[in-house]
C-alpha positions as CSV (number, residue, x, y, z in Angstrom):
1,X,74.1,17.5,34.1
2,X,72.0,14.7,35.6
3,X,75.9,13.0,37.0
4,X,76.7,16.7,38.1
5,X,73.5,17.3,40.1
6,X,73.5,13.7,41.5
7,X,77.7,14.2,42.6
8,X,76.6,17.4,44.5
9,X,74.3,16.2,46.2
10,X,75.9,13.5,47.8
11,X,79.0,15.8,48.1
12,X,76.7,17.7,50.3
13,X,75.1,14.8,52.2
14,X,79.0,13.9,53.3
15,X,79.8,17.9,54.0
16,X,76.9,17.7,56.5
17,X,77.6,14.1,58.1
18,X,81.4,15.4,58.9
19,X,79.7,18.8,60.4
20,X,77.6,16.5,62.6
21,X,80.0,14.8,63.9
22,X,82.8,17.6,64.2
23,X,80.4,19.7,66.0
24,X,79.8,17.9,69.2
25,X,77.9,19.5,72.3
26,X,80.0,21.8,74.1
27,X,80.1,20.6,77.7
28,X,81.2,17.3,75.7
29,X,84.0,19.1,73.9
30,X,85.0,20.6,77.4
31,X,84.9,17.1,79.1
32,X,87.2,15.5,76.7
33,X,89.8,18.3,76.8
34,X,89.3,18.6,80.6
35,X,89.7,15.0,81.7
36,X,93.1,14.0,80.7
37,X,94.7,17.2,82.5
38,X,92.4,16.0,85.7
39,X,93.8,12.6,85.3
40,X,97.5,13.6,85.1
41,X,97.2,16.5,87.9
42,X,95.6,13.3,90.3
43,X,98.2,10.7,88.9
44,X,101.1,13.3,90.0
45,X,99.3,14.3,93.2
46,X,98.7,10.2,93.7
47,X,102.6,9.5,93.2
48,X,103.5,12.7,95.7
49,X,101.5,11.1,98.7
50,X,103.1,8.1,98.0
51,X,106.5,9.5,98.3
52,X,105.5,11.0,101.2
53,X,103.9,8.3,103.1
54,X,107.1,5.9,102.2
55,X,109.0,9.2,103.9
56,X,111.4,8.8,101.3
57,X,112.3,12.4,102.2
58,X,111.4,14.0,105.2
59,X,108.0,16.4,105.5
60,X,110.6,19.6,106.8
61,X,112.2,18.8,102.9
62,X,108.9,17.3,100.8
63,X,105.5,18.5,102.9
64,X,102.4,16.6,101.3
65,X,99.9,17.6,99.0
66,X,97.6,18.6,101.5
67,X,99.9,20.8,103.1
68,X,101.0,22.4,99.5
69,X,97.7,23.1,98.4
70,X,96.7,24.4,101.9
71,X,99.1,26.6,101.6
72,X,98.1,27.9,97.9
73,X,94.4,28.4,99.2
74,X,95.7,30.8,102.1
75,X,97.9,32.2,99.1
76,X,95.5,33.1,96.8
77,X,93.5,35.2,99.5
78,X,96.2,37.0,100.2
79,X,96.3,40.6,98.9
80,X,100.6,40.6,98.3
81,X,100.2,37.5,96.1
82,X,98.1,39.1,93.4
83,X,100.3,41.7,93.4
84,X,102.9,39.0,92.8
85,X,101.6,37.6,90.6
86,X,100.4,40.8,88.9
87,X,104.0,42.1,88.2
88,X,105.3,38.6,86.9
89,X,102.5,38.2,84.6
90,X,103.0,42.2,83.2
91,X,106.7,41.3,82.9
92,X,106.1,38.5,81.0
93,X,103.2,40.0,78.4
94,X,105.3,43.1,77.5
95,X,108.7,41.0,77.4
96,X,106.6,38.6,75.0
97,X,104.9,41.2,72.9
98,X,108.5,42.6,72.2
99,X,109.8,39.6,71.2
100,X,107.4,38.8,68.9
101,X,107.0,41.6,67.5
102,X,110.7,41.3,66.8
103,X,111.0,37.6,66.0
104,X,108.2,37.9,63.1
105,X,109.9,40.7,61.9
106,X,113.3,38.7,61.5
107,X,111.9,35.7,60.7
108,X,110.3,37.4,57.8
109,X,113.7,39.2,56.9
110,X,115.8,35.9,56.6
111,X,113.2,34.2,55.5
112,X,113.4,36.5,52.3
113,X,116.9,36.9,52.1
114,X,119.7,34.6,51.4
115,X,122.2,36.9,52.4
116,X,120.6,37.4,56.0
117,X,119.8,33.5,56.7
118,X,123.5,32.3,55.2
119,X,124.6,35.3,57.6
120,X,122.4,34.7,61.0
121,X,120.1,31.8,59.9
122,X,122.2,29.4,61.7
123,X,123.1,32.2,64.9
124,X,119.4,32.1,65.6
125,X,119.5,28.7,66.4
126,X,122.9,28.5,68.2
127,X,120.7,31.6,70.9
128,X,117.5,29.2,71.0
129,X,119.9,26.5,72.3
130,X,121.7,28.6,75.0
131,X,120.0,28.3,78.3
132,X,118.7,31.7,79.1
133,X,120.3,31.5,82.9
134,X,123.8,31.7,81.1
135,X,122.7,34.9,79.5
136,X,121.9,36.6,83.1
137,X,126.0,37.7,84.5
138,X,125.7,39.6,80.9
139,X,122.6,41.2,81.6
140,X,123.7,42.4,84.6
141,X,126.8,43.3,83.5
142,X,124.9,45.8,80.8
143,X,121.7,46.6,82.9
144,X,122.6,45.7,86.5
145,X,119.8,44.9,89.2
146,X,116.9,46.3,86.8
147,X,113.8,45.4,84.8
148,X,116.0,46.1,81.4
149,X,118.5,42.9,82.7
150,X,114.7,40.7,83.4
151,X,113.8,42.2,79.8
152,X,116.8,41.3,77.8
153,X,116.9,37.8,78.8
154,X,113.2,37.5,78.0
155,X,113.9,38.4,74.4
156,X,117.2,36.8,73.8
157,X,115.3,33.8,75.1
158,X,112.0,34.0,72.8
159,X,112.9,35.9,69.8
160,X,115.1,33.2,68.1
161,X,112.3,30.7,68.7
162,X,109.7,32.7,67.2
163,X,111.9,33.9,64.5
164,X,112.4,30.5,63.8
165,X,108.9,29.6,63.6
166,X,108.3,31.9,60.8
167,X,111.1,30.8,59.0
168,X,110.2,26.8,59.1
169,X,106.7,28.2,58.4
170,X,107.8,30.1,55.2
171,X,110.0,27.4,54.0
172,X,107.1,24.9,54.0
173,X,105.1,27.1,51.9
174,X,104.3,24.8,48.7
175,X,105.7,26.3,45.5
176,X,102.6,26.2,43.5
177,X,100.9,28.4,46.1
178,X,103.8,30.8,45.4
179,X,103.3,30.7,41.9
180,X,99.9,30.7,41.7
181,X,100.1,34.3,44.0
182,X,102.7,35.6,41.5
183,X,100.1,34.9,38.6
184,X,97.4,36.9,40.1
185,X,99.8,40.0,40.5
186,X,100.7,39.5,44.1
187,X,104.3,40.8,44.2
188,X,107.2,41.4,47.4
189,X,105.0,42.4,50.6
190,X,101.7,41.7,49.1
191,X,103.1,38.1,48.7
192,X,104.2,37.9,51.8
193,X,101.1,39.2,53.1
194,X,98.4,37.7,51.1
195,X,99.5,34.6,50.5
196,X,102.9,33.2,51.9
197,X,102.8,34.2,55.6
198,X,99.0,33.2,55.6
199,X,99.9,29.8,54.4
200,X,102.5,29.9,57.3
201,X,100.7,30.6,60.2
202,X,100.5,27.0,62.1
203,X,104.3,27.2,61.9
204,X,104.4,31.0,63.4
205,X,101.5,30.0,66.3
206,X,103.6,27.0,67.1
207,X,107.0,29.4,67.0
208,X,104.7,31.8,68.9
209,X,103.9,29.1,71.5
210,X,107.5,28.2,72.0
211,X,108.5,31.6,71.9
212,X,106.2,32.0,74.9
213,X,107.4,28.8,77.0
214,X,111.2,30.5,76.7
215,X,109.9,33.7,77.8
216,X,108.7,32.4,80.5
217,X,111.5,30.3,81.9
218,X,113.6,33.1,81.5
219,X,111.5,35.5,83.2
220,X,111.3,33.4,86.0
221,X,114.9,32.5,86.0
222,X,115.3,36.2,86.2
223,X,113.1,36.8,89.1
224,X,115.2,34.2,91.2
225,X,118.2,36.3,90.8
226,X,117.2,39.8,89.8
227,X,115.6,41.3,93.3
228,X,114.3,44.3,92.4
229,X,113.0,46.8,95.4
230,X,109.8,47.5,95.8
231,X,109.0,44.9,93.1
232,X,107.2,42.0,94.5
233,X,107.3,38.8,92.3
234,X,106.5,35.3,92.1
235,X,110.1,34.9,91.1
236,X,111.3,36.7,94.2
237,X,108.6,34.8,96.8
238,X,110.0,31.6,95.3
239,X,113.5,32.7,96.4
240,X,112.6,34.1,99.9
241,X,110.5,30.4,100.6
242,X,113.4,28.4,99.8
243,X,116.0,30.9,102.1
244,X,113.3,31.3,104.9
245,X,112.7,27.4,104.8
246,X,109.6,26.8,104.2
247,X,108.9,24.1,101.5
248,X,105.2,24.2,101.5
249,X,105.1,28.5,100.7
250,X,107.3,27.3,98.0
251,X,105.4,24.5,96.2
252,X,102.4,26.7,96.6
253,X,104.2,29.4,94.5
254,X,105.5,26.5,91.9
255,X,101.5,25.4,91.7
256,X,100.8,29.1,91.3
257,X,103.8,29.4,88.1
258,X,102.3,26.2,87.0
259,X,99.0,26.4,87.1
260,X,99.7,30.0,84.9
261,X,101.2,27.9,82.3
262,X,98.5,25.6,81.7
263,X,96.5,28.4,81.1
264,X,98.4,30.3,78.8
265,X,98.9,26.7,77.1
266,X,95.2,26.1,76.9
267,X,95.0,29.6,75.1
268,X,97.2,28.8,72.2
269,X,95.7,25.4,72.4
270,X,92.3,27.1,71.8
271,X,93.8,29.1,69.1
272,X,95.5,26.0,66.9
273,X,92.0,24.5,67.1
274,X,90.1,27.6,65.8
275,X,92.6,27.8,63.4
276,X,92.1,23.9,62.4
277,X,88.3,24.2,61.9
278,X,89.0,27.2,59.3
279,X,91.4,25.5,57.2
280,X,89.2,22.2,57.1
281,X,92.0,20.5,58.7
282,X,90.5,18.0,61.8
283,X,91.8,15.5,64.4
284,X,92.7,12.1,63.2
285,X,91.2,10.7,65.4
């Protein structure tokens, strides 16, 4: 009992010591997530001055930084680039929530039945390797000029990845957790739902995260050929600026698309470390 009290104790001692150091302050935790994207963003910016003071190609083609992000300021004060902006992002959520929504569910279905992944398991992967621009003359074909064409190539771009997810996910489920669900009465759904597809979830937030990146591509793909009236995009601005000419307006709209996706990636980011912490898992380093 003495060994017992004595081992918990210093198991306790060691539980607080990697608390203290896990839980540094906050603006600390900020700064060391925050200064390697400031360092790339100014080693990119550094390389594009370069470029253009060599006048390895000429401003009319390449403008500078200064002009770029000059442009972006007057952008973002601008009432039709919210709107914009606006319409691409609402594209891209509902497109994203439908194909997840889909994905999981397939993922989940193959992932439980021989039949379906010896029948589709291997399509899946053949549509996650199609670019999603080759899927656009058949959405047009189907939809024509319309949000259903943007929508379709959203979800044949995402859903395989996410579906795929789920299924990498369940397949790395260790076999003793299976068991040991099976022994406490857990049966078909309530498996799934209690014990496998918990036990999955970094595979499904990473399939999620991917499943997001090709949504994303594709709806922007999309919006460079799929004008739609009276449906201002950042798609369609990025189409005008290259036919009108003017290279600045256009690398203000790809700062504007990119700047999006570090955002969304610092979200999933934020959820993979929450989801970490929970599961007792840390960094290595």
């Amino acid at each position: 009992m003495a060994i017992d009290a004595s081992l918990a104790t210093e198991l306790k001692g060691l539980d607080a010591l990697e608390s203290a150091t896990d839980e540094a302050p906050l603006a600390g935790r900020v700064w060391a997530q925050t200064w390697p994207k400031i360092a790339a963003i100014g080693l990119f910016v550094g390389l594009w001055q370069v470029v253009v003071w060599f006048k390895l190609k000429p401003s009319y083609v390449l403008p500078g930084p200064g002009s770029a992000f000059g442009e972006f300021a007057h952008q973002v004060t601008q009432g039709t680039f919210w709107h914009a902006t606006a319409v691409t992002m609402t594209r891209g959520v509902v497109g994203f929530l439908i194909a997840s929504v889909i994905g999981l569910l397939l993922g989940v279905a193959v992932a439980r039945s021989k039949v379906l992944r010896a029948a589709i398991g291997s399509l899946i992967t053949g549509l996650q390797t199609m670019p999603s621009i080759a899927w656009f003359p058949l959405a047009i074909l189907l939809f024509q000029l319309s949000e259903k064409a943007i929508l379709f190539v959203i979800l044949i771009g995402a859903v395989p990845s996410i579906a795929n997810g789920v299924i990498s996910g369940v397949d790395y489920v260790p076999t003793t957790l299976v068991r040991a669900g099976r022994n406490i009465g857990a049966r078909g759904i309530a498996l799934y739902r209690h014990i496998i597809l918990p036990a999955a979830l970094p595979s499904i937030v990473s399939g999620l995260k991917q499943g997001w990146a090709f949504a994303w591509r594709s709806l922007l793909a999309g919006e460079l050929i799929v004008a739609i009236a009276n449906r201002p995009s950042l798609g369609a601005f990025l189409a005008n600026s290259r036919e009108l000419g003017e290279p600045s307006y256009m690398l203000a709209l790809m700062i504007a698309i990119l700047l999006i996706g570090v955002l969304v990636d610092s979200a999933f980011a934020a959820v993979d470390a929450t989801m970490r912490r929970r599961r007792g898992v840390g960094a290595l380093s």
